[in-house]
N, C-alpha and C positions, 0 to 999 in steps of 0.2 A: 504494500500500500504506500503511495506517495505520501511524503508530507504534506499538512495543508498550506493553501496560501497564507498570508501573514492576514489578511481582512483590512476593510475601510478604515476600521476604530486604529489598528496599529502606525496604518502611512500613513493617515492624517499627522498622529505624533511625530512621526520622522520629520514627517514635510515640515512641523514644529521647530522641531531643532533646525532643521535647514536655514530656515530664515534668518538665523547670527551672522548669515555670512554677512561680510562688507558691502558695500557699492559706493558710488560717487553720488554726492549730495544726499547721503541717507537714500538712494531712490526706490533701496528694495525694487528691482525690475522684473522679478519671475512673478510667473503664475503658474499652480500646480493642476493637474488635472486627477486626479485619484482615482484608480479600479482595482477591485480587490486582489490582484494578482499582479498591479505598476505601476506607475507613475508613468506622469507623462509633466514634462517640462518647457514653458514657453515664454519667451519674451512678452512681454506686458504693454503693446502697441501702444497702450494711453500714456503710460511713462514714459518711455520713448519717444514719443512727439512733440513731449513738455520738454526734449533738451536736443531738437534738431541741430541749432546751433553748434553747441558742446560737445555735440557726439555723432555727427553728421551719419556716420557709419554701424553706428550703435557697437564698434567696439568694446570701450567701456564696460555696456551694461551687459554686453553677452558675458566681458569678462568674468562680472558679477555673478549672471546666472551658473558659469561654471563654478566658481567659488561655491554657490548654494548645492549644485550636484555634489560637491566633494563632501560636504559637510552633509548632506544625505547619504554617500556612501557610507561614511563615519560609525552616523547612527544608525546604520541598518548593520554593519559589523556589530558596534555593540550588543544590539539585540539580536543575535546570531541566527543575521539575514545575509545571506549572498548577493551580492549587485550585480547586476551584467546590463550597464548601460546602453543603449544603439545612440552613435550620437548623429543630428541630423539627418532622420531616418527619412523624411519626405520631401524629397526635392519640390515640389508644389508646395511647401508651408515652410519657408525660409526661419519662420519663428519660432517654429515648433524642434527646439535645442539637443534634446533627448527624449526618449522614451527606455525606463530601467523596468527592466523585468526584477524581481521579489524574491526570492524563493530560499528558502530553509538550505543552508549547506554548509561548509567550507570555511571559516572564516581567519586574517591577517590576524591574532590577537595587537599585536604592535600595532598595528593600525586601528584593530578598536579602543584601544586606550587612549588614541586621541580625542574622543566623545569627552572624556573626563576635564578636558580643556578647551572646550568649544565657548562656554560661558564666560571662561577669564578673558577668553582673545579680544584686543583693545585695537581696535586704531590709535593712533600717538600723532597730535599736530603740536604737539612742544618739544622741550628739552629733552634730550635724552643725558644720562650720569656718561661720566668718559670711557665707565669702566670698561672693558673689551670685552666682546662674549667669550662665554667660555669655552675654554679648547677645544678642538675641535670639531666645534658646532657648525662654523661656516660651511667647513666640508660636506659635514652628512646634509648640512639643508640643498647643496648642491646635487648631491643623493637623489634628495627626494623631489626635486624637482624632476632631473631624468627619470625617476619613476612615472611621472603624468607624461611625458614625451616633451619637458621645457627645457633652459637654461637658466640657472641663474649663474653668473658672471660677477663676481667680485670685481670692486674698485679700487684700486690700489691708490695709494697717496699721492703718486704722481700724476694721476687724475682727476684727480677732489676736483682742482681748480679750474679744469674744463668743462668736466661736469658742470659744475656752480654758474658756471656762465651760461652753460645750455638753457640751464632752469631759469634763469633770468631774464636772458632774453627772451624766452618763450613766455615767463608771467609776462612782461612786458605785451608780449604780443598778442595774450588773450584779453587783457583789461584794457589796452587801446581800445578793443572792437565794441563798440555799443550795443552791439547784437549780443555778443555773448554776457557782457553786463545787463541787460534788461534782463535774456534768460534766466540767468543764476537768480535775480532779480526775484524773481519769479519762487523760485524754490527757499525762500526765505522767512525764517518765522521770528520771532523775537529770540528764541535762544540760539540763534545765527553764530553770536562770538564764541560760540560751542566750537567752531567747527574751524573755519578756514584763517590762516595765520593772521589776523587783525586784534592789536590787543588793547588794554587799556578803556580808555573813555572815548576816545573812536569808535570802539567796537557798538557801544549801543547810537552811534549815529549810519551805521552803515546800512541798513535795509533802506534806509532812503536815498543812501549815497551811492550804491553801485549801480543803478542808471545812469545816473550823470557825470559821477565823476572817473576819472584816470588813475584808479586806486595798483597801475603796474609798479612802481618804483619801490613802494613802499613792500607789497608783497615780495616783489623781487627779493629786497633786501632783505627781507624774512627767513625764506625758502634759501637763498643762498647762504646765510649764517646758519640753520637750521643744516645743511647738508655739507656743509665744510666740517663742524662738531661732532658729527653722529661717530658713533663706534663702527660703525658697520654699514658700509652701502655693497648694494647689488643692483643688476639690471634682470630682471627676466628676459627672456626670448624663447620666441619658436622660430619654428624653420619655416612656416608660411605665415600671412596673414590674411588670414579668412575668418568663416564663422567660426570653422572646425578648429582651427589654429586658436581663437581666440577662447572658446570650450576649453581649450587644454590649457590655456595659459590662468582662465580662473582656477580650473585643477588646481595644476602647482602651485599657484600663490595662496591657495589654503591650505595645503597642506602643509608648504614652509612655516607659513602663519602660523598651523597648530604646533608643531614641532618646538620650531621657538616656544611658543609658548611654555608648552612643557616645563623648559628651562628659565622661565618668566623673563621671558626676552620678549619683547612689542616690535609692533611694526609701524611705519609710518612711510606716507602716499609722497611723493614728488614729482608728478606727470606731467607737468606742462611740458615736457621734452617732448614728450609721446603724442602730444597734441596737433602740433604745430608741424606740420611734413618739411620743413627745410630744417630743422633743428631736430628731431628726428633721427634723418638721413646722418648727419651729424653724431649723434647720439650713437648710432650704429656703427660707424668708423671708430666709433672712442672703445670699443669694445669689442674688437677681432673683428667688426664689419662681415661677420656671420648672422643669419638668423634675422628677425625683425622686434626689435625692443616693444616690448607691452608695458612694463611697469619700472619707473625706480624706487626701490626700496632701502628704508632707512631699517636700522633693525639697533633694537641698545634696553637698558632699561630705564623705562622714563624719571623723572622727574616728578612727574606729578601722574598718575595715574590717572585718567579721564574717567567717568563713570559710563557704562555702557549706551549707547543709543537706542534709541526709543524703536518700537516693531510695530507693523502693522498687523493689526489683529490677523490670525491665521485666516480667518473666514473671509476676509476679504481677498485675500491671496489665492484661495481653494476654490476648485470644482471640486465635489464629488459623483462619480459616474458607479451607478450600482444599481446593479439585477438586469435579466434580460429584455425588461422594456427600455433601458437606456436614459434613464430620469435622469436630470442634472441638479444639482442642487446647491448653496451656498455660492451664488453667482459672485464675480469677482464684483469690489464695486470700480467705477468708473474712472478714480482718479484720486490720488494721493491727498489730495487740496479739499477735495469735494468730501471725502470720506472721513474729515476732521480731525485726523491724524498729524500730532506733536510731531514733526518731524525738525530732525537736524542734521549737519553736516558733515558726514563721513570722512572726507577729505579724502575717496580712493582718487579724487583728479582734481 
């Protein structure tokens, strides 16, 4: 007799856990679809329109949703579920990410025991201590990204200061644009100075100020002392840049994420390189000019521990699809803003 499937009551939990993961702007970008026997995984079209601008390619937020598939696999190890993801299984539904099959098997313990640190994992937009991670950690997290099929690429000292300028002129180049300042604009709540490097008594004048104003210099200067200090940078990379590519690149950057964790080691976001296509291009040269940079990552242990970011209720995130008439139920709702969700800012860009 086969084992049974795991049921509705159980994915729904999983899908629970899943939504820790990171994204840019807090956006939480997936939507889950539930059957008692898989998940199905998809871009969240309403979200993604709210940041045409910022993510023109939805980059970003696919990265995101692969972030939320790893941290599904995670929890479905812990509760001794096998995963066997299909990733972009409909060439006709561009959106539609993955679909994981369930089923009772097999499971990494090492890798279920990353469940145990899905709650601590922080995003870090401050300080980090000088202290250097510990031995040999850099290594294994380059491990485990080649595990998901990435790279992560150490920064060596002699780079810092290239880097730092990449990121510079790249913040420069987003906060010129108007466009992308109304955007961000737009995903702003009053606890805004939560999130993106603006400190001080500025910070509670900005939800009116990033419309109008040229807030590049200032950021700039931010982001570049913030990654000159860090104990530890890396770049991710895959070898394409596509959906698939982008799938695998949230992979890895959650799984480094939990990993560090483990070792209460944090991470923090510095993308504007990755934004910007001629700094970029740039970015890719500074690092063996293999592969296509997704992320730069700061890694150390903070300063000040930020307290976790606020979730969209699960129900808003969830389909559930169950029994052979096909009912659906727990419709997602419409939109981040509309659904009056505390949102803040992630800082994964």
């Amino acid at each position: 007799m086969s084992a049974p499937a795991p049921g509705v009551a159980t994915l729904r939990e999983l899908v629970a856990r899943a939504t820790s993961a990171p994204s840019p702007h807090n956006a939480q970008p997936w939507h889950w679809t539930i059957h008692p026997d898989r998940v199905e995984l998809a871009l969240d079209s309403s979200v993604a329109e709210r940041l045409d601008v910022n993510d023109p390619d939805r980059r970003e937020l696919v990265i995101s949703c692969g972030a939320a598939l790893l941290t599904f696999r995670v929890a479905a190890a812990q509760a001794l579920f096998e995963t066997r993801p299909e990733i972009l299984p409909d060439p006709g539904r561009p959106d539609l990410l993955a679909v994981v099959a369930v089923v009772p098997g097999a499971v990494d313990s090492a890798f279920a025991t990353l469940h145990d640190v899905v709650a601590r994992r922080r995003t870090v937009w401050g300080a980090f201590d000088p202290t250097p991670l510990p031995p040999g950690l850099a290594d294994r997290l380059g491990v485990e990204a080649l595990v998901e099929g990435a790279r992560l690429v150490a920064v060596g000292p002699g780079e810092r200061d290239s880097l730092a300028e990449l990121v510079e002129r790249a913040d420069r180049a987003r906060y010129a644009d108007p466009r992308r300042r109304a955007e961000l604009a737009g995903w702003i709540t009053s606890r805004w100075a939560e999130g993106p490097p603006v400190e001080g008594e500025y910070a509670g004048q900005v939800p009116e100020a990033v419309p109008h104003q040229d807030l590049g210099e200032r950021i700039a200067a931010h982001d570049g002392r913030l990654l000159r200090d860090a104990p530890h940078l890396a770049v991710l990379s895959t070898p394409g840049d596509d959906r698939r590519s982008w799938v695998m690149a949230g992979q890895a950057l959650q799984r480094v994420l939990l990993v560090a964790a483990e070792h209460r080691i944090f991470g923090g976001f510095l993308n504007a390189s990755c934004q910007i296509p001629p700094e970029r291009t740039r970015l890719r040269d500074l690092v063996s000019g293999r592969g296509y940079p997704q992320v730069v990552l700061r890694l150390g242990r903070p300063v000040n521990l930020p307290p976790a970011t606020s979730r969209r209720p699960v129900g808003d995130v969830v389909t559930v699809h169950s029994g052979p008439d096909g009912l659906r139920r727990g419709q997602l709702v419409v939109s981040p803003r509309e659904a009056g969700a505390d949102f803040t800012e992630d800082v994964l860009g």
